[in-house]
MIVEX-798484 format. One record per residue (C-alpha): residue number from 1; residue in three letters; x, y, z. Coordinates in pm, whole numbers, plus 50000, padded with zeros to 5 digits. Example, Ala and Ser with C-alpha at 12.3 -4.5 7.8 and 13.67 -1.06 7.14 Angstrom:
REM MIVEX-798484
PT   num   residuo       x       y       z
PT     1       ALA   51230   49550   50780
PT     2       SER   51367   49894   50714
This chain:
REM MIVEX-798484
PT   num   residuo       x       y       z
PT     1       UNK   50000   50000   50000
PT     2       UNK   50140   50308   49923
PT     3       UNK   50211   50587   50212
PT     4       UNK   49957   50896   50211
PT     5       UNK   49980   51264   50379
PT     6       UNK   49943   51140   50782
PT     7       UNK   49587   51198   50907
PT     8       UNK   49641   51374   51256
PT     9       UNK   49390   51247   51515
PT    10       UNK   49229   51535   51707
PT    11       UNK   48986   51492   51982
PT    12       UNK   48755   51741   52151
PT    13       UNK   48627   51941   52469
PT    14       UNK   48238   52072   52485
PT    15       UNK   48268   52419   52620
PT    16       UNK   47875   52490   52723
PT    17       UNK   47687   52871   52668
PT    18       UNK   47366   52894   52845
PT    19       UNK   47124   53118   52588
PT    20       UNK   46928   53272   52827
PT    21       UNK   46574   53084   52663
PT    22       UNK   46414   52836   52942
PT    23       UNK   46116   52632   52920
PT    24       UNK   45891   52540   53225
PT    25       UNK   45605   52315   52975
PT    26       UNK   45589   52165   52677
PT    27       UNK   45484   52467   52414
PT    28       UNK   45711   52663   52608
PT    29       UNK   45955   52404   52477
PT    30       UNK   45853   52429   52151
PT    31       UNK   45832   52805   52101
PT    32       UNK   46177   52838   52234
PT    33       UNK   46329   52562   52026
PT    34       UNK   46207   52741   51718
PT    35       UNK   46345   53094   51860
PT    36       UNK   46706   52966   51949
PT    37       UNK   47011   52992   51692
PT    38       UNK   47077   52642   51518
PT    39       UNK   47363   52544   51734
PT    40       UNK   47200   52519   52020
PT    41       UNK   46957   52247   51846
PT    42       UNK   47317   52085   51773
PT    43       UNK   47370   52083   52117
PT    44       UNK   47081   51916   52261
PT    45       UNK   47093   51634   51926
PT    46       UNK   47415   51556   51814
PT    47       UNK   47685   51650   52129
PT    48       UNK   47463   51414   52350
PT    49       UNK   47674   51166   52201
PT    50       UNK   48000   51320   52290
PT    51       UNK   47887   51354   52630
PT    52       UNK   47764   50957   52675
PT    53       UNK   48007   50813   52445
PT    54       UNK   47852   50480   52553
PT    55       UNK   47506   50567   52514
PT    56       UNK   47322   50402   52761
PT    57       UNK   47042   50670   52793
PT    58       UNK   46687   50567   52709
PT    59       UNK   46645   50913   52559
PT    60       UNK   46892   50984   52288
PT    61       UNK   46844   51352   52291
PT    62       UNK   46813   51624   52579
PT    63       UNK   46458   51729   52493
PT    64       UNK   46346   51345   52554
PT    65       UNK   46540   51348   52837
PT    66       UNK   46397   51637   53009
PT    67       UNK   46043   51586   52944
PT    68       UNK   46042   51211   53054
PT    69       UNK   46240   51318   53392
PT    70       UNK   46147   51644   53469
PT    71       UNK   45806   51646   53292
PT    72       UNK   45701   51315   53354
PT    73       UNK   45579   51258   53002
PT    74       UNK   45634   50946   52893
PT    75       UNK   45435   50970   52533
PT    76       UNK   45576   51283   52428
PT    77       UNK   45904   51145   52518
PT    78       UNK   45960   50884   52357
PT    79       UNK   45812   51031   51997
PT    80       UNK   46083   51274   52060
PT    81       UNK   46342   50963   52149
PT    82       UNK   46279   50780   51843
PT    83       UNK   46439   51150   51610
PT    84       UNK   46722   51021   51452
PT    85       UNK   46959   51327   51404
PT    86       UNK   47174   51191   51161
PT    87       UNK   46875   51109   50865
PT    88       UNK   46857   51507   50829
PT    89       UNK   47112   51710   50613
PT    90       UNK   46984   52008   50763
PT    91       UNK   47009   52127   51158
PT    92       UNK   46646   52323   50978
PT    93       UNK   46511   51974   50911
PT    94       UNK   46585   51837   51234
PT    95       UNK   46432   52136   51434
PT    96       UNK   46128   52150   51168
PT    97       UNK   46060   51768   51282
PT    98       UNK   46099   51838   51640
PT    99       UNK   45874   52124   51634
PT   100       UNK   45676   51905   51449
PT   101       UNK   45637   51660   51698
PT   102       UNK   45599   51855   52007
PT   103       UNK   45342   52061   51831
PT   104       UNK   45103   51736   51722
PT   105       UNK   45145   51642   52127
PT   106       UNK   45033   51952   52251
PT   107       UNK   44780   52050   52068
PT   108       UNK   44491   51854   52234
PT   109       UNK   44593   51846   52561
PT   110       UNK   44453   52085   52824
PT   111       UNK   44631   52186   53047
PT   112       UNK   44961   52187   52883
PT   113       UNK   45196   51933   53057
PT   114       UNK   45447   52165   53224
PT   115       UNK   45745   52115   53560
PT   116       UNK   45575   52101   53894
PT   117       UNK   45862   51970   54068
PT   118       UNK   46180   51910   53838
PT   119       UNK   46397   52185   53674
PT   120       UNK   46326   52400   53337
PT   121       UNK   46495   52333   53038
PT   122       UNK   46767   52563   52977
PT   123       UNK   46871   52583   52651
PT   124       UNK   47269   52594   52569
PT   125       UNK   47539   52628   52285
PT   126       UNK   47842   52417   52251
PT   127       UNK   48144   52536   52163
PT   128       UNK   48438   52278   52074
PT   129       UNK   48797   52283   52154
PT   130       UNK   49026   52088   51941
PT   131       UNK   49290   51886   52180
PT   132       UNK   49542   51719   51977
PT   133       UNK   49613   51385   52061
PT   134       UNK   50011   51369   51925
PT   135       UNK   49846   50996   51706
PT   136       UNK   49916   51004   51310
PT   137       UNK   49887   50749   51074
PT   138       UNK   50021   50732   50708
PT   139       UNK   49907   50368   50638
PT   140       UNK   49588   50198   50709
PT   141       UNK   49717   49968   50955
PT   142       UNK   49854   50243   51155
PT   143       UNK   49487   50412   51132
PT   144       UNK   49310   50120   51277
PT   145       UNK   49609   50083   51528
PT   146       UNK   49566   50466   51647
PT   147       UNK   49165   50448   51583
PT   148       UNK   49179   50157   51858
PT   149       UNK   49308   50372   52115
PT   150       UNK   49227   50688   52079
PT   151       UNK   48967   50877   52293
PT   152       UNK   48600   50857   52190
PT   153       UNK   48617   51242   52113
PT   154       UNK   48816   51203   51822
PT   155       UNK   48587   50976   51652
PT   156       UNK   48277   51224   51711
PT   157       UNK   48547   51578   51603
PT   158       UNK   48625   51410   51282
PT   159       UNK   48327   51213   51202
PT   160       UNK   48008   51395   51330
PT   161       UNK   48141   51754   51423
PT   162       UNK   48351   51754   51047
PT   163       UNK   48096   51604   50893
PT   164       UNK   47791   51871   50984
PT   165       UNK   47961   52191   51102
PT   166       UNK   48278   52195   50907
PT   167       UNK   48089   52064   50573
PT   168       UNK   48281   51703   50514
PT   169       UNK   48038   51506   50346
PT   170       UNK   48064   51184   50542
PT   171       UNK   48332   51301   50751
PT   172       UNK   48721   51324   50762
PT   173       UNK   48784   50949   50834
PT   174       UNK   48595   50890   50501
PT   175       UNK   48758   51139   50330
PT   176       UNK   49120   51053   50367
PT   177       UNK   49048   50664   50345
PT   178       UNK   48900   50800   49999
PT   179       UNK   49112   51081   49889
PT   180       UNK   49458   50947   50042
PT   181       UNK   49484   50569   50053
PT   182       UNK   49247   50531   49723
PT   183       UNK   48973   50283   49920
PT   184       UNK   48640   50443   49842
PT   185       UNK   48444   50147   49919
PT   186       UNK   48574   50172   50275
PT   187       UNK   48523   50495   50269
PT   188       UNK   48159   50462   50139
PT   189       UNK   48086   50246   50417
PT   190       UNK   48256   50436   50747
PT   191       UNK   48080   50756   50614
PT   192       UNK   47752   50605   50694
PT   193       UNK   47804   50455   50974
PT   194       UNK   47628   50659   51293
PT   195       UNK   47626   50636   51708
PT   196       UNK   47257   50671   51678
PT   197       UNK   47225   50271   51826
PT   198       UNK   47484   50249   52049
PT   199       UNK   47749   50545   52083
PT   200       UNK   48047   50649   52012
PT   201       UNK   48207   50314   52131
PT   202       UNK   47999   50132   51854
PT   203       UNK   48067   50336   51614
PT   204       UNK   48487   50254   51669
PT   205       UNK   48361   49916   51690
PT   206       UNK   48189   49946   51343
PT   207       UNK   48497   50117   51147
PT   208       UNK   48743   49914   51288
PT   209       UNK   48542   49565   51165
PT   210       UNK   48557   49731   50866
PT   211       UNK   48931   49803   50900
PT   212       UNK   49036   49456   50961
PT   213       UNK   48811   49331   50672
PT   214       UNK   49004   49552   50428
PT   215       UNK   49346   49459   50583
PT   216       UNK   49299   49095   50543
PT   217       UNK   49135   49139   50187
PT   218       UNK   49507   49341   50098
PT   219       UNK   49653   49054   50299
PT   220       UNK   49525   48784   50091
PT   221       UNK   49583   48953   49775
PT   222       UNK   49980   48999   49813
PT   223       UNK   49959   48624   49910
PT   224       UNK   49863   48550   49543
């Protein structure tokens, strides 16, 4: 295989702004979700998955989260659980469908479900700090050796955060497998793979399976 450009793993720290934009009930929720800047609708979707790397939550997304612990509403919450982030191109698709939801919930119920007990939602905006982790790789052996070990928030900087926010269709894994080392089936397949089902942890899981089947393929071929 020939040597490409070295692909410089990079992981990530959330840095949390609180907006200012609280809800205490459920259209509360919903007219402040539409009112608050894009990122913030990142933040409650996608960095979930930075934070629980594992993802052993019921509720894959803050908004589920808070209504099914602070609300106690378990209907609402788990139409909002079952959102996949990463089937929208668009952070406007993925708010449109939340709104979307929320609004069909509330819109025959009277009184409004609303905190009696628990906490408001306070809605925040992540900001990400890159954190180099010193790990390159030039081959594709040393990328599954360095994806192996390094920490989960490298996978979700270069394959979720690049991917959306940085405009890398399919993320900058997938890119350089493509681009560098000339494999665009591999690359085909790592792009689509997502943390939705299990995590981060599953998702490393998932590319390097897919690593090892490529190595082995390359394997048996200089054996011929």
């Amino acid at each position: 295989m020939r040597e490409a450009p070295p692909f410089a793993f990079v992981g990530c720290i959330e840095l949390r702004e609180i907006l200012g934009h609280r809800a205490r009930d459920e259209r509360e929720l919903m007219e402040r979700l539409e009112q608050v800047p894009l990122g913030s609708v990142y933040s409650h979707t996608y960095t979930v998955f930075l934070r629980h790397p594992r993802m052993t939550r019921a509720y894959a997304n803050d908004f589920a989260n808070w209504v099914a612990s602070q609300v106690r509403d378990q209907v609402l919450a788990e139409r909002l659980a079952v959102v996949d982030p990463f089937q929208f191109l668009r952070l406007e698709e993925l708010r449109d469908e939340l709104l979307s939801i929320i609004d069909d919930h509330v819109a025959t119920l009277h009184p409004v479900p609303r905190v009696v007990f628990g906490e408001p939602f306070f809605f925040v905006q992540s900001h990400m700090i890159e954190v180099p982790t010193g790990l390159q790789a030039r081959t594709l052996a040393e990328f599954r050796r360095c994806l192996a070990t390094v920490d989960a928030s490298a996978i979700y900087f270069h394959a979720l955060y690049a991917g959306l926010l940085r405009g890398i269709a399919g993320g900058e894994f997938a890119r350089w497998i493509a681009q560098e080392l000339g494999l665009a089936s591999l690359a085909d397949k790592i792009s689509r793979i997502t943390p939705y089902l299990g995590g981060l942890e599953e998702m490393r899981l998932q590319m390097l399976r897919l690593v090892d089947a490529e190595l082995t393929t390359e394997t048996s071929a200089g054996e011929r």
